[in-house]
C-alpha positions as CSV (number, residue, x, y, z in Angstrom):
1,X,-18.2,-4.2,-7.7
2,X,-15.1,-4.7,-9.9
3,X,-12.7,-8.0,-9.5
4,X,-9.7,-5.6,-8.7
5,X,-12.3,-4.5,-5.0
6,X,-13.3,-7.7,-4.5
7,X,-9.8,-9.1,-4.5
8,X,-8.3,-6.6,-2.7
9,X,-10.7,-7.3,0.3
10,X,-9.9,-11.2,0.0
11,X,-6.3,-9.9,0.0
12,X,-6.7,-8.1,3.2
13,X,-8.7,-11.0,4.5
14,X,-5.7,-13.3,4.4
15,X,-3.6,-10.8,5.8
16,X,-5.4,-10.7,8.9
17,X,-5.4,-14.9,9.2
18,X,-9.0,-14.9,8.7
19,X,-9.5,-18.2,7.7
20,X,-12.8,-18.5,4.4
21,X,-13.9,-21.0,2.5
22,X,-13.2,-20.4,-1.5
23,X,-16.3,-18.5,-2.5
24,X,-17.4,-17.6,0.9
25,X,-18.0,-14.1,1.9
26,X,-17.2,-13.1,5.9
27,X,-19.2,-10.2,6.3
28,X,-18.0,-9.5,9.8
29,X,-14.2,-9.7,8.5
30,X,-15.4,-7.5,5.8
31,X,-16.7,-4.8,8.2
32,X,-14.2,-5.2,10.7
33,X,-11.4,-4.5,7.8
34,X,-13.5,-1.2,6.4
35,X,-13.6,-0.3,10.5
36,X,-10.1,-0.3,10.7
37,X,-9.9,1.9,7.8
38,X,-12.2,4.6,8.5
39,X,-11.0,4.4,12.3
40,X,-7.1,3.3,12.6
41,X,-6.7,4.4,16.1
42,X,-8.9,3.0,18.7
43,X,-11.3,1.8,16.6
44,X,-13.6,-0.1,18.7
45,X,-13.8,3.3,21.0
46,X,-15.0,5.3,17.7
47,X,-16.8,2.4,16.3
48,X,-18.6,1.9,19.6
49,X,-19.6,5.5,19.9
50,X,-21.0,5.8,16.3
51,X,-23.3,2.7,17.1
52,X,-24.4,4.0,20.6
53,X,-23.2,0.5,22.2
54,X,-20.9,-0.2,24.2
55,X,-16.7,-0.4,23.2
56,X,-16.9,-4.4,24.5
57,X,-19.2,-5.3,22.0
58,X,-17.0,-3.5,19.2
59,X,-13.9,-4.7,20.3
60,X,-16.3,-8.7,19.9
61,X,-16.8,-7.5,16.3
62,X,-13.3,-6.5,15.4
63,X,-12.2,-9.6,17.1
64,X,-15.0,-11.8,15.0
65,X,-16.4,-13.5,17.9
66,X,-19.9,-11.6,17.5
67,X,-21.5,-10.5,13.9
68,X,-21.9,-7.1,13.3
69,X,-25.1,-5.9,14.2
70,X,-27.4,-3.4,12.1
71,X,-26.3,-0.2,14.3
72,X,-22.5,-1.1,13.6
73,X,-23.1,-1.4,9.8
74,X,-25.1,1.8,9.9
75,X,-22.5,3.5,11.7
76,X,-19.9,2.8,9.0
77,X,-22.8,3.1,6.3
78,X,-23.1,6.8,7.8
79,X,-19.2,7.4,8.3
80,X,-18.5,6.8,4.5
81,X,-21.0,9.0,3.1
């Protein structure tokens, strides 16, 4: 990864008030954010369905309360390629 990717995420990091330690990566922000890119309308809904769970326990992601779990990293993982 190039400094120029990496800074942009931190960018968009601070833009959503999410606060991180210097040098400390937020993986749920980090997925949330690429969510919100691949899905900008009702995300959760879309996110939700491409895990198979259920759009509650998307909208906990997006909202940071709840870390990402492996079948909502996959989902994205499968939505990119």
């Amino acid at each position: 990864m190039g400094e120029s990717f990496t800074g942009g995420i931190a960018t968009a990091i601070r833009k959503q008030g999410i606060a991180l330690h210097r040098g400390a990566i937020n993986c749920t922000a980090i997925h949330s954010i690429i969510a919100r890119a691949i899905w900008p309308r009702k995300t959760a809904e879309h996110w939700a369905a491409a895990a198979g769970i259920k759009p509650r326990m998307a909208k906990y992601w997006l909202a940071g309360t709840h870390e990402v779990s492996d079948a909502g990293k996959l989902a994205i993982i499968r939505e990119i390629d």
